[in-house]
C-alpha positions as CSV (number, residue, x, y, z in Angstrom):
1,X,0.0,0.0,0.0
2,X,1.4,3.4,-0.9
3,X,0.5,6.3,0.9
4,X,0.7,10.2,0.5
5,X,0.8,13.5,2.1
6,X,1.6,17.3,0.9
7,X,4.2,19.7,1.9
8,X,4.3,23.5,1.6
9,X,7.8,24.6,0.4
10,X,8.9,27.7,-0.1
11,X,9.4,27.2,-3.7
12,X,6.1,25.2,-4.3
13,X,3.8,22.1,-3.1
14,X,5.2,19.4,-2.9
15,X,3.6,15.5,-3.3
16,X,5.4,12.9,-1.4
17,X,4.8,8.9,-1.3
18,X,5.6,6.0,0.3
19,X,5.0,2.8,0.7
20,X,6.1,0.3,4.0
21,X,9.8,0.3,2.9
22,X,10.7,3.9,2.2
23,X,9.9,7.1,0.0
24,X,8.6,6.1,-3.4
25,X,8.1,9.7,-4.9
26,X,8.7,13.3,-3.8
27,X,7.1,16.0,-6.7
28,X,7.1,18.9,-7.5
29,X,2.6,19.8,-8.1
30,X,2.7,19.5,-12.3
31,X,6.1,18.8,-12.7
32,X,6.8,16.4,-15.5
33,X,6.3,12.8,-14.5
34,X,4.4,13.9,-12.1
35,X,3.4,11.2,-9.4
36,X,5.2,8.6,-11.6
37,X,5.1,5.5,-10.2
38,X,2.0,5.9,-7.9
39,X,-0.1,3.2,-7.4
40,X,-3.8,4.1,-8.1
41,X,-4.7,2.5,-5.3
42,X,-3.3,4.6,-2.3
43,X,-4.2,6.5,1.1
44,X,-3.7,10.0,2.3
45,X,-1.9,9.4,5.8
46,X,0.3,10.8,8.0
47,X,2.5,8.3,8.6
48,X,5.6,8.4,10.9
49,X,8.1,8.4,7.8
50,X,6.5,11.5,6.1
51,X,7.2,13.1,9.6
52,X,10.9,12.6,9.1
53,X,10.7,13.6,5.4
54,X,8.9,16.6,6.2
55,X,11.9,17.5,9.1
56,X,14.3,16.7,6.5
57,X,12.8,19.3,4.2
58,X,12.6,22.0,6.8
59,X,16.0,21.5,7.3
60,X,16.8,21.4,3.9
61,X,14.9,24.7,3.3
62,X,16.0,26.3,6.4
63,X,19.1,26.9,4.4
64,X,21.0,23.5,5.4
65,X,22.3,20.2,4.9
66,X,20.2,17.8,6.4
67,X,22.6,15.6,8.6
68,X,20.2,12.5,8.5
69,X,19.0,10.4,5.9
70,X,15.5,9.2,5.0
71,X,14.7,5.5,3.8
72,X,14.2,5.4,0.2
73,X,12.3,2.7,-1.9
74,X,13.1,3.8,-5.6
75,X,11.2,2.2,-8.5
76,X,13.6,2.1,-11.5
77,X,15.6,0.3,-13.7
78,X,18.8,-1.4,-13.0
79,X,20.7,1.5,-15.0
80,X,18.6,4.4,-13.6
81,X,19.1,3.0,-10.4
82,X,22.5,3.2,-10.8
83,X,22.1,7.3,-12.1
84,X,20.3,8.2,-8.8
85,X,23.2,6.4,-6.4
86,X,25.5,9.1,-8.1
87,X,23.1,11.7,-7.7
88,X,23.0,10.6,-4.1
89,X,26.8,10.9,-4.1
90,X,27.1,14.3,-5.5
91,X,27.8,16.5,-2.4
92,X,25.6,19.6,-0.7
93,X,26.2,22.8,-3.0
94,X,27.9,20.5,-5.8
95,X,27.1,20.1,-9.2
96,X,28.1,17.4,-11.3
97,X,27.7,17.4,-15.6
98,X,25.3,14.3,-17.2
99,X,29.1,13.7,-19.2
100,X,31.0,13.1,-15.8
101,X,28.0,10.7,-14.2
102,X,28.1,9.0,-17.6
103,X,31.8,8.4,-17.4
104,X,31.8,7.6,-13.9
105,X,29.1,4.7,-14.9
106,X,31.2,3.7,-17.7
107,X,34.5,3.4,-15.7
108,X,32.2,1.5,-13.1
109,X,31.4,-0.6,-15.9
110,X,34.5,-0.9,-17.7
111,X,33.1,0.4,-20.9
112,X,35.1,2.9,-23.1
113,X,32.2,5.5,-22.8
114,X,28.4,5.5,-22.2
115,X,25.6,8.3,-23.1
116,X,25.3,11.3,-21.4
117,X,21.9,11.3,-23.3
118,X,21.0,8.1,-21.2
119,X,22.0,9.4,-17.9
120,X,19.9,12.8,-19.1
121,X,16.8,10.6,-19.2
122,X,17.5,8.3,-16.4
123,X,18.0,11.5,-14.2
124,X,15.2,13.1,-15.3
125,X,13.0,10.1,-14.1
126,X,13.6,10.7,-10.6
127,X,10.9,10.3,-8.7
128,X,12.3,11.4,-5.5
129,X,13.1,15.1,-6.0
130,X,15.6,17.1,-4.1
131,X,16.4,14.0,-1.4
132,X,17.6,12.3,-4.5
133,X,19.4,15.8,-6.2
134,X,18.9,15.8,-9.7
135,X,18.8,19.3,-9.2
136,X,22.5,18.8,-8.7
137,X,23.1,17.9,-12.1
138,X,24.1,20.5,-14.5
139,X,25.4,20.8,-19.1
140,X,28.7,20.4,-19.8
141,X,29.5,24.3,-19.9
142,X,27.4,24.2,-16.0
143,X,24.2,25.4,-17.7
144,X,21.0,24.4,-15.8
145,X,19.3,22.4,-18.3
146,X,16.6,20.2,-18.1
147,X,14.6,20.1,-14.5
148,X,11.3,18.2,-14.5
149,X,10.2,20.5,-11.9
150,X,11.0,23.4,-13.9
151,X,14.6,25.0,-14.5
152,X,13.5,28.0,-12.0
153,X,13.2,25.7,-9.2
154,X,16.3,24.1,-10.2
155,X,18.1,27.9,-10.0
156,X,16.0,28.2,-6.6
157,X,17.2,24.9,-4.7
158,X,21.2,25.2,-6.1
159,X,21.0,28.9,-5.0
160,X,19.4,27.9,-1.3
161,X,22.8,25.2,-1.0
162,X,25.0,27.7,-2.0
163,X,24.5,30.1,0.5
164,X,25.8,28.5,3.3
């Protein structure tokens, strides 16, 4: 059984999920993708992990790292499963281009190269904004491209980690 509850950010509502293992989804309201991977049968309840989630993001917010983690249940393929552990890697006020996840994947997989396109897509699936940073990632030149929530939130939430 999923479940789901709504959170009031500064930079927009937010739609999380979860299921019994961990967060399944946290969107942006009309994001692309949006609530991706949400069972049509679910419940609107608070339950004890959204508590956490929703501390995490005050935190978060509030203008600092969260120094806690939250349990994550990520529906995916084996490769974009792979993308989001690097997103997860990618430090607090970091950025990192779709070309150096796509070479760290192919080193990882002892392939001469692999598709910066691929990771693009992969990373743009993410269901589990922010906690999982997509937002993180950046072009090659450090343009903000491609954001499913929208490149001004993507400016928003890199400018909020930078300031500290």
């Amino acid at each position: 059984m999923q479940y789901i509850s709504h959170y009031s950010s500064p930079i927009g509502e937010i739609l999380l999920a979860a299921d019994d293992i961990g967060l399944t989804g946290l969107w942006f309201e009309g994001q692309k993708y949006f609530a991706l991977s949400l069972d049509e049968e679910h419940e609107e309840r608070e339950i004890p992990l959204f508590e956490k989630v929703k501390h995490w993001l005050d935190v978060y917010f509030s203008g600092k790292e969260p120094d806690f983690s939250i349990p994550l249940h990520a529906a995916g393929t084996v490769f974009q499963k792979e993308v989001w552990e690097i997103l997860c890697s990618i430090p607090y006020g970091q950025t990192m281009t779709y070309g150096q996840i796509a070479n760290q994947l192919a080193a990882k997989k002892g392939l001469p190269h692999m598709s910066a396109q691929a990771v693009g897509g992969a990373v743009g699936r993410n269901r589990i904004s922010i906690i999982v940073p997509c937002h993180r990632v950046v072009g090659a030149d450090g343009s903000l491209t491609g954001y499913a929530g929208g490149i001004d939130k993507k400016e928003k939430l890199l400018a909020l980690e930078r300031q500290t």
